[in-house]
Structures are given as C-alpha cells and as structure tokens.
C-alpha positions as CSV (number, residue, x, y, z in Angstrom):
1,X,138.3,79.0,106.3
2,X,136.6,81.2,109.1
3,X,132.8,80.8,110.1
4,X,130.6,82.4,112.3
5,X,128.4,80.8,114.1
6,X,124.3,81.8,114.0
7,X,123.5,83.5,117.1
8,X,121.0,81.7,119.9
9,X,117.8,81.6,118.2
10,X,115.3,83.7,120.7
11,X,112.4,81.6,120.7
12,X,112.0,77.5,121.6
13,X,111.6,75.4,119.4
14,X,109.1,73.8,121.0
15,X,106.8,76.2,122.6
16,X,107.7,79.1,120.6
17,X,108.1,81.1,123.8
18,X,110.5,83.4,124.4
19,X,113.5,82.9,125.5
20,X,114.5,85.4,128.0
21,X,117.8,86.0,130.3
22,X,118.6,83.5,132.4
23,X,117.3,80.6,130.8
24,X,118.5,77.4,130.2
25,X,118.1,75.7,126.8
26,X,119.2,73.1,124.7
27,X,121.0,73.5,121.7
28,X,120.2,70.8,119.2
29,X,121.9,70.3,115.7
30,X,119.9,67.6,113.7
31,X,120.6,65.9,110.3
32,X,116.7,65.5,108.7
33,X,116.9,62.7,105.9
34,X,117.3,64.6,102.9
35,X,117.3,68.0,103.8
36,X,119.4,70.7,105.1
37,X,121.2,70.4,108.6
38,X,118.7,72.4,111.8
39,X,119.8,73.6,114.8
40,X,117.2,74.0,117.7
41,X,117.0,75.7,120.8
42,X,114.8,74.6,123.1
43,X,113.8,75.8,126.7
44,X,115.1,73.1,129.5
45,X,111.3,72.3,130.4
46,X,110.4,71.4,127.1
47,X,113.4,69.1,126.2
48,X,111.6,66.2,126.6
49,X,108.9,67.3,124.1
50,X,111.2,67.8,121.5
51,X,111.6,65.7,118.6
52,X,114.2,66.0,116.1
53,X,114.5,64.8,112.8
54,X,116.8,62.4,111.6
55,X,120.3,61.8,112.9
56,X,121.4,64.0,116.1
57,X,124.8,65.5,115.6
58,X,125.4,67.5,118.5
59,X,124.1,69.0,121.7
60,X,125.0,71.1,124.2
61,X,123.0,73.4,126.5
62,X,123.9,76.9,127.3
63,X,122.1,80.0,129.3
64,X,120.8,82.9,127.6
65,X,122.4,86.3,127.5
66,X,121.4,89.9,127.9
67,X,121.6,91.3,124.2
68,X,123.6,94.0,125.6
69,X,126.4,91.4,126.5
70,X,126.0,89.5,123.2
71,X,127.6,91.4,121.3
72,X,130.9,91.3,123.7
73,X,130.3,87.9,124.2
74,X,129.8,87.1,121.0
75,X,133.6,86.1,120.1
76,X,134.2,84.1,123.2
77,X,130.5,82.5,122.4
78,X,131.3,81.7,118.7
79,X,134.7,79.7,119.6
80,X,132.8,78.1,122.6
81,X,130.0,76.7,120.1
82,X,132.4,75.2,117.4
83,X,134.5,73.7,120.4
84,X,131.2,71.8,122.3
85,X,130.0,70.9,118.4
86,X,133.3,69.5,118.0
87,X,133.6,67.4,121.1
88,X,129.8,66.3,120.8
89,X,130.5,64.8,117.4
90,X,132.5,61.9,119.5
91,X,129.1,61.1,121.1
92,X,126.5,59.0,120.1
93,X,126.2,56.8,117.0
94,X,128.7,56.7,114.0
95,X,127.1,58.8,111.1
96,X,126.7,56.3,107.8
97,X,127.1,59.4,105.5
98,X,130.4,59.9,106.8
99,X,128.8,64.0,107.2
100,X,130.6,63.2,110.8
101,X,133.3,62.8,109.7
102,X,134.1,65.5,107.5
103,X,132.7,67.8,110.8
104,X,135.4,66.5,112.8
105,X,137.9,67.0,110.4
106,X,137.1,70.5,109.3
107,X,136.3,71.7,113.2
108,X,139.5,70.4,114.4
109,X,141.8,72.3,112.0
110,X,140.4,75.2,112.9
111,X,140.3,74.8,116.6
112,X,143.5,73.8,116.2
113,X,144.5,77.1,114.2
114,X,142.5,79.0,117.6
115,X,144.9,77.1,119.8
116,X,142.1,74.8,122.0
117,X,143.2,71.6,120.0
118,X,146.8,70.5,119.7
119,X,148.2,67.9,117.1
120,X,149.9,64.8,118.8
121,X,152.5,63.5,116.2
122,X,151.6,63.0,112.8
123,X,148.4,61.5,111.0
124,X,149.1,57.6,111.1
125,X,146.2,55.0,109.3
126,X,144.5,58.9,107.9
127,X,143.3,59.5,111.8
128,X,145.2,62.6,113.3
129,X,145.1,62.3,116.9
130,X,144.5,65.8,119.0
131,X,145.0,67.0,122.5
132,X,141.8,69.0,123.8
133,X,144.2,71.4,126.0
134,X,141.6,72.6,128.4
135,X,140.7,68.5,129.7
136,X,143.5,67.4,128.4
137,X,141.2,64.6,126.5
138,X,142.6,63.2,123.7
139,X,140.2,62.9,120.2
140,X,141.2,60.7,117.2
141,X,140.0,62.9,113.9
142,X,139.7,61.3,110.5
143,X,142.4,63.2,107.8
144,X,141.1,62.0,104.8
145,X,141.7,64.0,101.6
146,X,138.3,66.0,101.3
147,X,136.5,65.9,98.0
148,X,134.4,68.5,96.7
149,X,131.2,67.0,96.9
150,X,131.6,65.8,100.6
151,X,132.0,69.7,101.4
152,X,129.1,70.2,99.3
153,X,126.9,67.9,101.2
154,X,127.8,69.4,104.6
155,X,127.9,72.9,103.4
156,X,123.9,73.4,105.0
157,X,125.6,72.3,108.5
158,X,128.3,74.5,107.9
159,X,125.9,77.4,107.5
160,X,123.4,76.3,109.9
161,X,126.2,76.3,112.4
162,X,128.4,79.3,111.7
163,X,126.6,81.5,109.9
C-alpha cells in the first residue's frame, strides 16, 4: 500500500496566519471522539494556545519551505512525516481503541519496505521487534492479523496523514 502524505497546511491552526518561510510550527495529529482523525499546524508562538481534541497521536515540529523547493522536497518530506508519525506513536499514552496500534503496524511495514526500519528476528508473542537504522533505537510493533473493520476505523488517519 503506498500513501502520500497531505502537504503542510499554509495557515495556523490557531491564529489563522500565514505561515511563511522560515517558520517553525507544530505538527499535530489528533483523534476527536467520534470523528475523523485532524492534523494541525500551528505556528511555534501559538503552541501553547492550542487545544486539540481528543486523544493526541503524534507530533513533531518542522520549518516551513519555499514552495519552490516543495515540490523537490516533497519525496524526502513525505518519508520524513510517516517516519516521525511512526516513532511519535511510542510516546505518550496507550490508545484504548487499539487505532495505535494498527498505525504502528501498518507504518512499520512500509518503512520497513523504504529501508529506515529493519526486522530483528521473527514476530514472537504477535510483537515484531524493529531496528530504527538511523538511531539505531529499537521499537516493539504489534503484528496482529488486521481485520477489515480495524482498517476501516483508521482509514480517516490514514487519509488525514498521507493524502
């Protein structure tokens, strides 16, 4: 399966300003209760105005690009995303949904198929652990069998995030 991830949004969240080159912002991927996955981008000042809904499943903060450079970037910015959503899923409170879960599993196959996570061994007790080859950090991933309607019920964050 191959996603895209949705480009930087060019306004905060919060403010609505712009967000222009050189800015830092927050990129914030939230789990409302009962409603589609969100992703936020927020300007660094306004952070701590910001109040997401429901669970937080990732964050990571990046600087904005020229939109002449996006494009070229674009590639190396999409695997970048999906890697720091990945490793930001180990952070922070266990998700009860088990939405979590199913992230991890379906981000690590295919950063795994890109080469930035390797398999250590087989799957023992369904967790799969991987080697993060550029820290060398090691993640434990759930391999359960997926079901259709677990896929289903993270397909939103799935679009939300790549595309």
């Amino acid at each position: 399966m191959e996603w895209q991830v949705k480009p930087i949004s060019r306004r905060c969240a919060v403010s609505d300003a712009p967000l222009r080159t050189g800015d830092k912002v927050m990129c914030i991927i939230c789990k409302p209760v009962g409603a589609e996955i969100e992703r936020a981008d927020i300007l660094a000042e306004n952070i701590g105005q910001f109040q997401g809904k429901g669970v937080e499943l990732g964050r990571w903060t990046r600087e904005v690009k020229e939109r002449a450079d996006e494009e070229r970037e674009a590639r190396l910015q999409l695997l970048a995303t999906r890697e720091e959503f990945f490793l930001s899923l180990f952070n922070g409170p266990e998700d009860s949904s088990g939405d979590k879960a199913v992230l991890k599993q379906l981000l690590a196959l295919l950063l795994e198929r890109k080469r930035i996570l390797r398999p250590i061994g087989k799957p023992s007790n369904n967790i799969q652990r991987y080697l993060h080859v550029r820290t060398r950090d090691e993640y434990e991933v759930p391999v359960d069998e997926l079901q259709p309607e677990q896929v289903a019920r993270i397909q939103p964050a799935l679009e939300t995030l790549v595309g």
